[in-house]
ChimeraX commands (.cxc) that place a marker at each C-alpha (Angstrom):
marker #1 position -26.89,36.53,168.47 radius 0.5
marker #1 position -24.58,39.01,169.56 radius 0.5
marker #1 position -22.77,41.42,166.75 radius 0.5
marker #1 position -19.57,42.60,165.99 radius 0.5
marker #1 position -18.57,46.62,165.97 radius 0.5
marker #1 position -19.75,46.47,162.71 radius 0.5
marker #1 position -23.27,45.16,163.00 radius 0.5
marker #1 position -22.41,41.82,161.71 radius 0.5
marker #1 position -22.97,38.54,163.50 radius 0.5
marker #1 position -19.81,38.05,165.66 radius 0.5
marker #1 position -19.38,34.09,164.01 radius 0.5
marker #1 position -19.39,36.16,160.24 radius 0.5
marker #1 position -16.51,38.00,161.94 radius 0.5
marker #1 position -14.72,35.08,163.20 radius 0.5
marker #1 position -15.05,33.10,160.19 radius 0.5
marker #1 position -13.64,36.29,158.53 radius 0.5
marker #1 position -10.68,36.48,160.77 radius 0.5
marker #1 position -9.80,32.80,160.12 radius 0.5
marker #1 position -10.05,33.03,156.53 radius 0.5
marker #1 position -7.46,35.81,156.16 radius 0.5
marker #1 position -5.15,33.88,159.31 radius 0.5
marker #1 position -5.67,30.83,156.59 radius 0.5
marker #1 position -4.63,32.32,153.02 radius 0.5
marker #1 position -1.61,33.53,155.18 radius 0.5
marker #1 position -0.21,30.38,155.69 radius 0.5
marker #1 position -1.64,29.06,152.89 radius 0.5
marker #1 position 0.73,31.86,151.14 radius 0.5
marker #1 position 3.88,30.51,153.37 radius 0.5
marker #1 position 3.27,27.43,152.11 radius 0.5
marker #1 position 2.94,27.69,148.68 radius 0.5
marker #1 position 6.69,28.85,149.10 radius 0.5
marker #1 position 7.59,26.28,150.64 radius 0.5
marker #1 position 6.02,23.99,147.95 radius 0.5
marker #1 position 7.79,26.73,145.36 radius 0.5
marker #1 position 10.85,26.37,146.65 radius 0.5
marker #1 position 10.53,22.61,146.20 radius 0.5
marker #1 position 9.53,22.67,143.11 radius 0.5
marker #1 position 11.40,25.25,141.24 radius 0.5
marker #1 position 14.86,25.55,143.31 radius 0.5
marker #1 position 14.89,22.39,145.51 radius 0.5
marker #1 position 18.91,22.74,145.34 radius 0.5
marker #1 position 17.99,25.60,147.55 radius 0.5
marker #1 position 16.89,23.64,150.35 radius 0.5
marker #1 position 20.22,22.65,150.90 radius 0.5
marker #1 position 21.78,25.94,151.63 radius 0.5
marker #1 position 22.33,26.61,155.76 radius 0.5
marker #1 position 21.54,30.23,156.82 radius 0.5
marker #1 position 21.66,29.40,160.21 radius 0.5
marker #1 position 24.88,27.52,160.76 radius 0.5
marker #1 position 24.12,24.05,160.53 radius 0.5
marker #1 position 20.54,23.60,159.62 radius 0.5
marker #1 position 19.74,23.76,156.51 radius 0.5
marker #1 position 16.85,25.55,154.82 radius 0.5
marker #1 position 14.56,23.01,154.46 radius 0.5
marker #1 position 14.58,22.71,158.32 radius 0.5
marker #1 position 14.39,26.10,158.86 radius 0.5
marker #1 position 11.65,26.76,156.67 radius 0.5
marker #1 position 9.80,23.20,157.90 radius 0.5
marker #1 position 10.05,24.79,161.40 radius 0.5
marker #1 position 8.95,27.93,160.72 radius 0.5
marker #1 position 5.66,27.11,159.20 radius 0.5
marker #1 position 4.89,25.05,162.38 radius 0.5
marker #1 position 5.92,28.13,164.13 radius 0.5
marker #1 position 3.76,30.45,162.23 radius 0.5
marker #1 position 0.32,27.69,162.20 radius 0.5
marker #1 position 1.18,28.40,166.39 radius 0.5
marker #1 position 1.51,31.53,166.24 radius 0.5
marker #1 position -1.63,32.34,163.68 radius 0.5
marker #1 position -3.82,30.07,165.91 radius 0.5
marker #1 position -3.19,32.24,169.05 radius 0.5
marker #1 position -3.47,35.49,166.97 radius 0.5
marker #1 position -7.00,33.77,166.09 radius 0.5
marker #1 position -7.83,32.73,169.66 radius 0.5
marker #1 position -7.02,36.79,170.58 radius 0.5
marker #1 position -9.13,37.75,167.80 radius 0.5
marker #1 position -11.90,36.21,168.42 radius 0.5
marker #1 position -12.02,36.33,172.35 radius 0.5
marker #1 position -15.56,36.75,173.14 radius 0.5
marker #1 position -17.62,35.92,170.28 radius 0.5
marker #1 position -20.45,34.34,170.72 radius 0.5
marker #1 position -20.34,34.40,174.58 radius 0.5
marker #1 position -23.42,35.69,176.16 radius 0.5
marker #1 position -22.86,39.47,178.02 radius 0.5
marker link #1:1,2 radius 0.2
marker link #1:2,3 radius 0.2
marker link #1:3,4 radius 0.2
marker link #1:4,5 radius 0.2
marker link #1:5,6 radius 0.2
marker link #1:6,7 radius 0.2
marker link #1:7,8 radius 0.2
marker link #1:8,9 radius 0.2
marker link #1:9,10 radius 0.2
marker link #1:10,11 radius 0.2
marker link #1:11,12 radius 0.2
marker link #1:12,13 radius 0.2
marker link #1:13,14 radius 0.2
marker link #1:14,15 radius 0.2
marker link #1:15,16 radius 0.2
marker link #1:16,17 radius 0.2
marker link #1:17,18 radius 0.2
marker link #1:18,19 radius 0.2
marker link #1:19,20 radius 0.2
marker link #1:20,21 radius 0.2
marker link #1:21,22 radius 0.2
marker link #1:22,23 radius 0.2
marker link #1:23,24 radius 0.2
marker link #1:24,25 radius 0.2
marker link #1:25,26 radius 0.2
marker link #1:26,27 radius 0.2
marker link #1:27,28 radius 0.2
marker link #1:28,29 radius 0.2
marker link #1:29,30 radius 0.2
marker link #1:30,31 radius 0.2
marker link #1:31,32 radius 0.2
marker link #1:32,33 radius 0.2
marker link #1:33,34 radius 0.2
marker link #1:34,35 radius 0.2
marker link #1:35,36 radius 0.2
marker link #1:36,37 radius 0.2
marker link #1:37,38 radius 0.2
marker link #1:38,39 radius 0.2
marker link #1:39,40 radius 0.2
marker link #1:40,41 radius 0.2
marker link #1:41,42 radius 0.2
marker link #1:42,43 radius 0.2
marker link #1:43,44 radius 0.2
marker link #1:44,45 radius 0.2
marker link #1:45,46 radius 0.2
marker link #1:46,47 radius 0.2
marker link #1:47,48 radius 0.2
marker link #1:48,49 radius 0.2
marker link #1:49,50 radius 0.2
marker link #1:50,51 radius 0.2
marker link #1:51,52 radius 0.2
marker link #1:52,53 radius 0.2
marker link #1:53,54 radius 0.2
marker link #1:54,55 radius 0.2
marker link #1:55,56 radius 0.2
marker link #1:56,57 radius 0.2
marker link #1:57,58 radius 0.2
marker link #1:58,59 radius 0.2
marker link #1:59,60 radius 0.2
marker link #1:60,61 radius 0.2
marker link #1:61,62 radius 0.2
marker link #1:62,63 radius 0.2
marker link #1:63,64 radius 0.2
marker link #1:64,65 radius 0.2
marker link #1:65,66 radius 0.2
marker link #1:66,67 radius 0.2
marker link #1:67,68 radius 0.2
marker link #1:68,69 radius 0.2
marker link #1:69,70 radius 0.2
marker link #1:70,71 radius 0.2
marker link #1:71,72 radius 0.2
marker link #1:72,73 radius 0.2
marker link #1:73,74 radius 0.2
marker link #1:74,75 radius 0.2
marker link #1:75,76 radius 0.2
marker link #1:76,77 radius 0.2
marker link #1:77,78 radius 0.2
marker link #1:78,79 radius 0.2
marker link #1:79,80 radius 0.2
marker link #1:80,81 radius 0.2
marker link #1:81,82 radius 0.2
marker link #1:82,83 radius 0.2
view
C-alpha cells in the first residue's frame, strides 16, 4: 500500500481530506438550515438585484459541493495508484 508524506496509508489520507471537505459544507449548510429556521424573513431579501437570498444561497451550496469535490479530486490525485 503506498503512503502518504507522512507515513500513513494514502486511503487514511484521503478519507482525511474528505472528512474536513465534508464538515465544510456540512457548516454552509447548517446556515442555510439557520437561516431557515431562525430568520426565514431573511430569505426574502435580494442582494443581487433580483434574486433573492434563498436563491442565492441555494446556488451557492451547489456551487461550493462542485467546487469541494474538485478540490477533493486535486487532493487526492494519485492515491492509491501503483508508481
Amino acid at each position: 500500500m503506498e503512503n502518504d508524506h507522512n507515513g500513513l496509508p494514502a486511503t487514511s489520507r484521503s478519507r482525511r481530506i474528505g472528512m474536513r471537505l465534508f464538515l465544510i459544507y456540512v457548516l454552509l449548510y447548517a446556515g442555510f438550515m439557520g437561516i431557515v429556521l431562525f430568520r426565514p424573513e431573511a430569505l426574502s431579501w435580494r442582494p443581487l438585484g433580483g434574486v433573492n437570498l434563498a436563491i442565492a444561497y441555494g446556488m451557492g451550496l451547489i456551487v461550493a459541493a462542485f467546487v469541494l469535490a474538485v478540490l477533493y479530486m486535486v487532493a487526492c490525485r494519485g492515491d492509491g495508484q501503483d508508481g
